[in-house]
C-alpha positions in Angstrom: 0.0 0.0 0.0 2.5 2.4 0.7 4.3 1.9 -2.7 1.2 2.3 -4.5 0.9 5.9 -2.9 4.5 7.1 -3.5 4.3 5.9 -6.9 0.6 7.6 -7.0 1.9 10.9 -5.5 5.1 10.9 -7.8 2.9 10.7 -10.6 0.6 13.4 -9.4 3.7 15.6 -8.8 5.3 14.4 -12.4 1.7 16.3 -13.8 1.5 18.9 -11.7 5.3 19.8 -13.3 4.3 19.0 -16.9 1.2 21.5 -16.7 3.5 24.2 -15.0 6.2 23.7 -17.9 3.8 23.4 -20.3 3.8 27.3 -21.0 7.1 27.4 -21.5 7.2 24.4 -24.3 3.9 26.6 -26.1 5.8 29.9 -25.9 9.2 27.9 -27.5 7.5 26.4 -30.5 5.7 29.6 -31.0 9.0 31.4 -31.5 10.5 28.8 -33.3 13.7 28.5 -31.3 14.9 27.1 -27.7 16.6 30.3 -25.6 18.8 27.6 -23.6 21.4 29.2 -20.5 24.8 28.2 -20.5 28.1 28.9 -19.2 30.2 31.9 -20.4 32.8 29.5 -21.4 33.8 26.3 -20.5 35.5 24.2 -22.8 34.5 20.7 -23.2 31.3 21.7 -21.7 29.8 25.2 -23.4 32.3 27.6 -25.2 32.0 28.9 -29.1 34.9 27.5 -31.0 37.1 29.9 -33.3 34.1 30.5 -36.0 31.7 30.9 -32.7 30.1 28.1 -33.2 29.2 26.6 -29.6 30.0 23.1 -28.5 30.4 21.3 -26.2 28.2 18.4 -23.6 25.5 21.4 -22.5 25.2 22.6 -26.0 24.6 19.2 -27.1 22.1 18.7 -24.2 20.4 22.2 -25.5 20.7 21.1 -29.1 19.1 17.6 -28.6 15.6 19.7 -26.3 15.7 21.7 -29.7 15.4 18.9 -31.9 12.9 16.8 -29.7 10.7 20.0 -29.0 11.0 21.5 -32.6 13.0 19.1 -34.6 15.8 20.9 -35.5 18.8 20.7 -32.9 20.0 24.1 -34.7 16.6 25.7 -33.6 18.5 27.1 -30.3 19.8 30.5 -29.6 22.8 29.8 -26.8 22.2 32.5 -24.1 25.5 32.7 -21.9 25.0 33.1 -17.9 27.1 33.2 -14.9 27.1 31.4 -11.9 25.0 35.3 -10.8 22.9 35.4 -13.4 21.7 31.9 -14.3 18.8 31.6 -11.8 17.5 35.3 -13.0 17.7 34.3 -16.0 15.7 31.3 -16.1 12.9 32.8 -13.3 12.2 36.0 -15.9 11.6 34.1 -18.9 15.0 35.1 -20.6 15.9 31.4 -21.2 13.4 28.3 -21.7 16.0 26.3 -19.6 19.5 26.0 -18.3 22.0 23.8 -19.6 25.0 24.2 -17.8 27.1 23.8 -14.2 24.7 24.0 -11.6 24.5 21.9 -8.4 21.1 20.5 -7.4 19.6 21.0 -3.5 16.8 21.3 -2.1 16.4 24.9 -1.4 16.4 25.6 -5.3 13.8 22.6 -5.4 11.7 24.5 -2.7 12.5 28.3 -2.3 13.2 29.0 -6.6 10.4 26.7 -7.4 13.2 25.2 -10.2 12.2 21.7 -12.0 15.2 20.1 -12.2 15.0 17.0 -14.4 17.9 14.6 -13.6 21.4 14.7 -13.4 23.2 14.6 -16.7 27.3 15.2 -15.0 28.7 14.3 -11.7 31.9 15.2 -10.5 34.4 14.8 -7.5 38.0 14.3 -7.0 40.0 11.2 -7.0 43.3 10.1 -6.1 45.4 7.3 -7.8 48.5 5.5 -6.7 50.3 2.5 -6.9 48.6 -0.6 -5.4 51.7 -1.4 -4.1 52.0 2.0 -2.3 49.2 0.6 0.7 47.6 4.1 0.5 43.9 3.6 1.8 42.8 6.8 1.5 43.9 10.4 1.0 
C-alpha cells in the first residue's frame, strides 16, 4: 500500500510539473527556437569554437531539447550566464532552460520553485596511486 501511494503521488507531482512547464514548451514552438542558458565558457562543456560556433556536452544537451521540442537541434539560440545570473535568467523568462554547471539541492527545489530534471554530469575528485604503495585513503 505504501508503494502504490508514493508511486501515485510521484505521478501526481510528475503532472502537476508537466502543466507548470507546459507554457514554456507553447511559448518555444511559437518562437521557433529554444533560448537555452549556459556557461560563459567552459570548454568541453559550453564555449564557441574559433568560428563561434558553440560546442560542447550542455550545447549538445540544448541542441538535442531543440530537436525533440521543434526538430531541428539548430533551432536554439545559446544565451550565456554566470554562476549570478543563471537563476535570474531562467525565473524571468530570458531562457526556456539551463544547460549548464549547476549543483542541485533542495532549497532551489523548494525556495526558486526550479524543476530540475535529472542529473546529466557528476563530478568529485579522485586520487590514484600505486597498489603497491598501501595508501587507503587520501
Amino acid at each position: 500500500m505504501k508503494k502504490t501511494v508514493f508511486l501515485g503521488a510521484l505521478t501526481v507531482a510528475g503532472l502537476a510539473a508537466g502543466v507548470a512547464a507546459a507554457g514554456t514548451l507553447d511559448d518555444v514552438k511559437a518562437r521557433g527556437k529554444l533560448n537555452c542558458g549556459v556557461t560563459t565558457g567552459l570548454v568541453g562543456f559550453a564555449a564557441p569554437d574559433a568560428n563561434g560556433e558553440w560546442k560542447g556536452f550542455d550545447v549538445a544537451v540544448c541542441r538535442a531539447v531543440a530537436a525533440a521540442t521543434l526538430g531541428d537541434p539548430a533551432a536554439v539560440e545559446f544565451v550565456p550566464t554566470t554562476g549570478k545570473t543563471r537563476f535570474t535568467a531562467l525565473a524571468s523568462g530570458e531562457i526556456d532552460m539551463l544547460a549548464r554547471n549547476t549543483t542541485w539541492t533542495f532549497s532551489r527545489d523548494v525556495d526558486l520553485k526550479f524543476t530540475f530534471t535529472g542529473v546529466n554530469y557528476y563530478d568529485g575528485q579522485g586520487f590514484m596511486a600505486p597498489k603497491a604503495l598501501g595508501v587507503s585513503s587520501a
